[in-house]
C-alpha positions in Angstrom: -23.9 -25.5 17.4 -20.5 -25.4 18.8 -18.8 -24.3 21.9 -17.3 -20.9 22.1 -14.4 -20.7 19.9 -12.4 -17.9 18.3 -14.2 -18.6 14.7 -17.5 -16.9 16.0 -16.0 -13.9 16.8 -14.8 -13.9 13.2 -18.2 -14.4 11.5 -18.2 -17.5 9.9 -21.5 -17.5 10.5 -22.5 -14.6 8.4 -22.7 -13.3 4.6 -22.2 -9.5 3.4 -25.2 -8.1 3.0 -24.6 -5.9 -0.6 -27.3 -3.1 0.7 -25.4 -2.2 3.5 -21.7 -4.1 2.9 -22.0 -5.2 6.7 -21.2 -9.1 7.3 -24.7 -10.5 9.1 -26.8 -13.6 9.7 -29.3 -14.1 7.1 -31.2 -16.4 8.8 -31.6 -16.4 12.9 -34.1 -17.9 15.6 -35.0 -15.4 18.6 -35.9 -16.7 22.1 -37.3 -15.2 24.4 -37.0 -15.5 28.0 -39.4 -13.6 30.1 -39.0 -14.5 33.4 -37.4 -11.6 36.3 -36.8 -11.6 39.9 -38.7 -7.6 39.6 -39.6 -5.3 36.8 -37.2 -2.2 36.1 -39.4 0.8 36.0 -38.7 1.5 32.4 -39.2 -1.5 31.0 -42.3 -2.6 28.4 -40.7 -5.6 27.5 -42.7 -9.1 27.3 -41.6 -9.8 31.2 -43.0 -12.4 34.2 -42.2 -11.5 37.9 -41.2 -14.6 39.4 -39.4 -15.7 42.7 -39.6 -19.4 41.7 -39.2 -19.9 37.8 -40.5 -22.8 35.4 -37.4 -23.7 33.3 -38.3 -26.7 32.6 -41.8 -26.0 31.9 -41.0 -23.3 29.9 -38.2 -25.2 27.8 -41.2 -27.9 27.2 -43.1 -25.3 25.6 -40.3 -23.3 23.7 -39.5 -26.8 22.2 -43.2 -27.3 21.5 -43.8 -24.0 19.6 -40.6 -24.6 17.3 -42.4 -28.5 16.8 -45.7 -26.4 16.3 -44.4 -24.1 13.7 -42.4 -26.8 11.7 -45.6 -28.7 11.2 -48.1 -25.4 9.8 -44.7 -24.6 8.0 -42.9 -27.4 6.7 -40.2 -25.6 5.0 -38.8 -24.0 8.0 -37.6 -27.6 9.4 -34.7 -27.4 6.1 -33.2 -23.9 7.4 -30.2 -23.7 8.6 -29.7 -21.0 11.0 -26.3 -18.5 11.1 -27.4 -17.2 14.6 -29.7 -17.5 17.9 -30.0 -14.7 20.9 -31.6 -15.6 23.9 -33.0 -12.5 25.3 -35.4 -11.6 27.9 -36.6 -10.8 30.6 -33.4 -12.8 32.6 -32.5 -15.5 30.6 -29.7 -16.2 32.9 -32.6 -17.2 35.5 -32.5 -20.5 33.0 -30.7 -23.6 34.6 -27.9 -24.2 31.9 -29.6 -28.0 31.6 -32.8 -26.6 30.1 -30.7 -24.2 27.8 -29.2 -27.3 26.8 -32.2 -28.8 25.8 -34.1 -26.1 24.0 -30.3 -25.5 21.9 -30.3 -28.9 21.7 -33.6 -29.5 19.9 -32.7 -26.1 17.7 -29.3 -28.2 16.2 -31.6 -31.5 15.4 -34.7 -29.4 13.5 -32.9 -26.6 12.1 -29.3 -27.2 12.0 -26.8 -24.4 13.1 -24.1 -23.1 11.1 -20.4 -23.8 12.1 -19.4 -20.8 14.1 -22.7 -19.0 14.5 -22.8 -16.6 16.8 -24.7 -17.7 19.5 -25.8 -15.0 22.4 -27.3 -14.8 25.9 -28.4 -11.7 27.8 -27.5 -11.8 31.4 -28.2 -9.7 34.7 -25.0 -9.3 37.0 -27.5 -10.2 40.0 -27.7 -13.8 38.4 -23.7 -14.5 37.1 -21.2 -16.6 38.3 -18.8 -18.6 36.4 -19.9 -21.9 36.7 -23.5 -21.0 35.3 -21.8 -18.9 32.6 -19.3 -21.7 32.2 -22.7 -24.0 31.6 -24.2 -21.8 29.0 -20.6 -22.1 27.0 -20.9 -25.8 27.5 -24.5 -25.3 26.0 -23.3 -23.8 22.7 -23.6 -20.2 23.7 -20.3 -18.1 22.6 -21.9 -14.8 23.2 -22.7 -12.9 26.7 -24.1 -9.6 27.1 -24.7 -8.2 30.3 -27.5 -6.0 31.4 -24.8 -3.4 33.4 -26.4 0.1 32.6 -24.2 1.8 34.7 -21.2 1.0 36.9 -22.6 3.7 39.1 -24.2 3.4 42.6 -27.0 6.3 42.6 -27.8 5.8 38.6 -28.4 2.0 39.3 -30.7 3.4 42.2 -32.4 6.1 40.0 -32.8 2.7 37.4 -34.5 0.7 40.0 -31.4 -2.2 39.5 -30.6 -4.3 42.3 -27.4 -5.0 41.6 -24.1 -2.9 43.0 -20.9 -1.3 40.6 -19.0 -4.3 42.0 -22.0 -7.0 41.1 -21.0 -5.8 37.4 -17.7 -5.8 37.7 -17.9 -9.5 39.0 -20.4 -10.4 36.1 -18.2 -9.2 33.6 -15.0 -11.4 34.9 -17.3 -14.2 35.2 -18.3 -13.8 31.6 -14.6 -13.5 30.9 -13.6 -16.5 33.3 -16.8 -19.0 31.9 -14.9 -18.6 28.0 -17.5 -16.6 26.3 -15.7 -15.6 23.3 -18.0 -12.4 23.0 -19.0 -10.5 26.0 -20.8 -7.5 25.7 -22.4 -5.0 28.4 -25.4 -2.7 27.7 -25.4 1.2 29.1 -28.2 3.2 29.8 -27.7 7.2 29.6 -30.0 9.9 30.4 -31.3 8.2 33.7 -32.6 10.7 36.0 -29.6 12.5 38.4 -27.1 11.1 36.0 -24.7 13.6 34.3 -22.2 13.6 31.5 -19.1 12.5 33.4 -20.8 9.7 34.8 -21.9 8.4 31.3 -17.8 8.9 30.2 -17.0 7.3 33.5 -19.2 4.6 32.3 -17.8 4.2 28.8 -14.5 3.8 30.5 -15.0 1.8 33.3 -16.2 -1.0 30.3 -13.6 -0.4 28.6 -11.2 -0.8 31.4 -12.8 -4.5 32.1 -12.2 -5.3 28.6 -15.2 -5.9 27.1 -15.4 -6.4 23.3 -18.5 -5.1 22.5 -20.7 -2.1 24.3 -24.8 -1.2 23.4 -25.4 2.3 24.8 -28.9 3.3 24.8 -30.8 6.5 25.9 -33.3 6.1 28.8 -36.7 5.4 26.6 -39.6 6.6 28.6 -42.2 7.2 25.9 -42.3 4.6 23.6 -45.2 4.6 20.3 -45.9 1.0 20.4 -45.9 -0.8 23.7 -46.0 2.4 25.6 -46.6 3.6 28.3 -47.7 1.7 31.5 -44.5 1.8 33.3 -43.5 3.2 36.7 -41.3 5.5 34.8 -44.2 6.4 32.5 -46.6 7.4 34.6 -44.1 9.7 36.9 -43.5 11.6 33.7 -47.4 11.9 33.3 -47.1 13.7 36.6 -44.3 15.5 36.0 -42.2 13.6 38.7 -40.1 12.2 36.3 -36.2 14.5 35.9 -34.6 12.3 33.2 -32.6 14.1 30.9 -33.8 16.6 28.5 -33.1 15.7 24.4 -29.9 18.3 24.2 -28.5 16.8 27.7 -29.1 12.9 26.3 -27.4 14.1 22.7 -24.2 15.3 24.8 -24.3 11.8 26.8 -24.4 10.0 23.7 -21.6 12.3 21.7 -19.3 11.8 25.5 -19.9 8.2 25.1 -18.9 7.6 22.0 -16.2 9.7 22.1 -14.8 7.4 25.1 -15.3 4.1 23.4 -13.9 5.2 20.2 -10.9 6.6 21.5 -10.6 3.2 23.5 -10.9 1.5 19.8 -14.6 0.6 19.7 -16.3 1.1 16.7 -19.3 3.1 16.5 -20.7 0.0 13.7 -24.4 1.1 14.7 -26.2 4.2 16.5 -26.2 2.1 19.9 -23.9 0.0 19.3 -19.9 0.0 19.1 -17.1 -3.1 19.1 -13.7 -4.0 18.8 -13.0 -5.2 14.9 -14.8 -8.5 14.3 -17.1 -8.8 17.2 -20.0 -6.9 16.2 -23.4 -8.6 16.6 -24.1 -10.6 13.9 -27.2 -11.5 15.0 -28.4 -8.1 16.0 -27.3 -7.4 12.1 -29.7 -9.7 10.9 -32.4 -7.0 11.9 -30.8 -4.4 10.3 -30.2 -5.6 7.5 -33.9 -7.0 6.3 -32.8 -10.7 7.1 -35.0 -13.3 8.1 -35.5 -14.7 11.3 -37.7 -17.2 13.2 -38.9 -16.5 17.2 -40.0 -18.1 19.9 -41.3 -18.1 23.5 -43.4 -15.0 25.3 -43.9 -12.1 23.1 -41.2 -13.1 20.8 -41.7 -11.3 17.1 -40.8 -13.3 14.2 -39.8 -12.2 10.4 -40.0 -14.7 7.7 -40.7 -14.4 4.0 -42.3 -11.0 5.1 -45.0 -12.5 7.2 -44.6 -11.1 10.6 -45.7 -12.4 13.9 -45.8 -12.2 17.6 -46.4 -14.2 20.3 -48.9 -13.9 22.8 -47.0 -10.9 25.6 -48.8 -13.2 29.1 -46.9 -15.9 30.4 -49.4 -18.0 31.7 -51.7 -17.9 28.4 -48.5 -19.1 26.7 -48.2 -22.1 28.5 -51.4 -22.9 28.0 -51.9 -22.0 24.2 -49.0 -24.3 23.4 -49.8 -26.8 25.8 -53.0 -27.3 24.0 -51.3 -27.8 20.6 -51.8 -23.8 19.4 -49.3 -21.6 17.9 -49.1 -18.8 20.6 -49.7 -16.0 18.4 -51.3 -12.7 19.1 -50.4 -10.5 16.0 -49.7 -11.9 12.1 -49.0 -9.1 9.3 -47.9 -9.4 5.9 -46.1 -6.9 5.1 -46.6 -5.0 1.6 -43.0 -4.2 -0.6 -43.2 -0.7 0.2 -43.5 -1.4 3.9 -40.5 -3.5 3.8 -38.8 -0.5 1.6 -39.4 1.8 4.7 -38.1 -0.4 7.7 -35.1 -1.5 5.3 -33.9 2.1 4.6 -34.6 2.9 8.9 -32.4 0.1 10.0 -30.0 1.0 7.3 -29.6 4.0 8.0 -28.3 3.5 11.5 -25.3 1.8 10.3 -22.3 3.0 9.8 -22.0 1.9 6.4 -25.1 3.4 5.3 -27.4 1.6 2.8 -27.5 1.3 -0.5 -30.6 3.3 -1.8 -31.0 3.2 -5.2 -30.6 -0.6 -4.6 -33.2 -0.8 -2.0 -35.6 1.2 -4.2 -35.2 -1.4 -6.9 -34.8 -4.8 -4.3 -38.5 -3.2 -3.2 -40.1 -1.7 -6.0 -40.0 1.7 -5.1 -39.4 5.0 -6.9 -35.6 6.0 -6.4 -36.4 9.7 -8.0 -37.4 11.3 -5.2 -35.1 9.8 -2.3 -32.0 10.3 -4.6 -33.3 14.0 -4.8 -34.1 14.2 -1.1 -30.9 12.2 -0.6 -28.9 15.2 -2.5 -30.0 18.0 -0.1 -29.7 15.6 2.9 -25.6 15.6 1.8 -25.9 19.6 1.1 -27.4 20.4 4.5 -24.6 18.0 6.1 -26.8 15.2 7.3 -25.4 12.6 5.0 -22.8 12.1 2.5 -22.1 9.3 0.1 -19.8 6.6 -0.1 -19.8 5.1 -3.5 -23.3 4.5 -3.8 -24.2 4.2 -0.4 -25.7 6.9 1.8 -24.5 7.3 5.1 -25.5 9.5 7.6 -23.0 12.1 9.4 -22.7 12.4 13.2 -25.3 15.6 12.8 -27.7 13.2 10.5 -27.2 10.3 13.2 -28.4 12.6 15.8 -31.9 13.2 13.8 -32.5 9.9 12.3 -35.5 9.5 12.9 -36.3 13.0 11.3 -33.6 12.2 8.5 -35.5 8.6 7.4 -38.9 10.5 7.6 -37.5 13.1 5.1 -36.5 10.1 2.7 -39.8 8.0 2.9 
């Protein structure tokens, strides 16, 4: 694992993925990071309210599990990784010096790839230069910033603690520290906020030169982790005055229309970068590669056995402390399962997906998707290129709808 360099933004560390025809990491390592100074009131997310946080206990055990794993699965010691995200939670919470030694231990078991892309998610309450400049030193070549909005009353509505001018200052840090990658996440559809705020957004990041931009819509509601957040239960009550579905839809067409115009890509339905810094890692999910995890409630993909880790902090600890892999869930997923969340994460690219290829890669039927596919490109939802399908700007907007239509 090197230092930042101009190769990672290239992609050495990635292979074309022939589905899809988007460059990716085949094989990645997730860690997760779940400590925060407070809990945002929309997030579900694996997360550990801390004032005083364990690095160095947690790094023990992050190194642990990896050791842990390696042993019940030998095999996994001989991969070679083409990317690792450290996510959270606030991973930039983590001294640099235990980052260090977690990334260190990942180069000696695994091995790392020349030039892979190597990212940390960080809150502009927690940046300055010199801890981003130690994270760089580490081997990370990747920053992306948890902004939302470079607005005062939205970061209220959001429950952030940090100011416009704290994310302006993050962003430079990132810059300053030598990141060759830094990347801020938006939020749209947060309650008060309206469309010119969301454009003001796009442009403000753009202004600040960021290479790479994840826009998401506020997620209240969500099927799996759901539901017992601050934000949550106001909906519940009706208290809640987030956007409606045709008002986030406008955000999100605003948005993109900024950050296109502004020469950022649109490479994924939340997602949009300057030519060669997409998220190679982050393409790893999308296109059905495989990828190790590790740490509190980290999810894991390998050889279609996935896992995830035990969501309480304090069990964690103590489940690896006592020699245990720290799992809470194990599935195995069938070929027809696979099929399905191949052609959903497809989908969302820009490049579309392959299906008639992903039928056969999975064993499924292609009759009846190539039929479906057909009146999919009639009604304007999709259209082909070559042999992939790709979804329009209408079909984008109803994905979810669009993929249910084609399973």
């Amino acid at each position: 694992m090197s230092n930042s360099t101009s190769s990672s933004t290239r992609g050495v560390a990635g292979d074309v993925d022939p589905l899809t025809g988007m460059e990716a990491a085949r094989m990645g390592l997730y860690l997760h990071f779940p400590y925060c100074l407070a809990r945002c009131p929309y997030c579900d997310f694996a997360v550990a309210i801390r004032r005083e946080v364990p690095g160095a206990a947690y790094a023990d055990a992050v190194i642990g599990e990896l050791e842990l794993r390696c042993v019940a699965e030998p095999s996994l010691g001989g991969r070679t990784l083409q990317s690792v995200f450290i996510g959270g939670g606030t991973p930039s919470l983590w001294d640099p010096a235990d980052l260090e030694r977690v990334l260190g231990h990942v180069r000696a078991r695994f091995g790392v790839l020349p030039g892979a892309e190597v990212s940390l998610e960080g809150n502009p309450e927690v940046a300055d230069a010199a801890r981003f400049a130690g994270y760089v030193a580490a081997g990370v070549n990747r920053l992306s910033l948890g902004v939302q909005s470079f607005h005062a009353p939205t970061l209220r509505a959001l429950g952030r603690a940090h100011t416009p001018e704290d994310a302006a200052r993050a962003v430079a840090a990132a810059q300053q520290a030598g990141a060759s990658v830094v990347s801020v996440d938006l939020i749209y559809g947060a309650p008060g906020q309206g469309v010119e705020e969301v454009r003001a957004d796009a442009r403000r990041a753009v202004a600040l030169g960021v290479a790479h931009v994840s826009a998401y819509a506020l997620t209240v509601e969500r099927e799996v982790l759901a539901a017992d957040t601050p934000f949550s239960k106001r909906q519940a009550r009706g208290a809640l005055c987030a956007a409606d579905e045709a008002l986030s839809v406008e955000m999100a067409h605003a948005l993109a229309e900024e950050l296109e115009s502004a020469g950022l890509q649109r490479y994924e339905v939340s997602n949009f970068a300057r030519p060669g810094h997409h998220s190679r890692h982050n393409a790893l999910y999308w296109t059905g590669g495989e990828y190790l995890a590790a740490g509190v409630g980290a999810t894991g993909m390998v050889g279609g056995r996935r896992f995830s880790n035990e969501r309480n902090a304090e069990r964690y600890l103590q489940r690896v402390g006592r020699g245990e892999l720290p799992e809470a869930e194990v599935e195995v997923l069938s070929g027809e399962e696979r099929f399905h969340e191949r052609l959903a994460m497809g989908l969302r690219l820009r490049t579309g997906l392959s299906l008639a290829a992903a039928c056969r890669a999975y064993g499924v039927d292609p009759a009846p998707r190539l039929e479906e596919a057909t009146r999919l490109v009639a009604g304007g939802f999709a259209q082909w290129e070559g042999e992939r399908l790709r979804l329009t700007p209408r079909g984008l907007d109803l994905h979810g709808e669009v993929v249910a239509r084609l399973l």
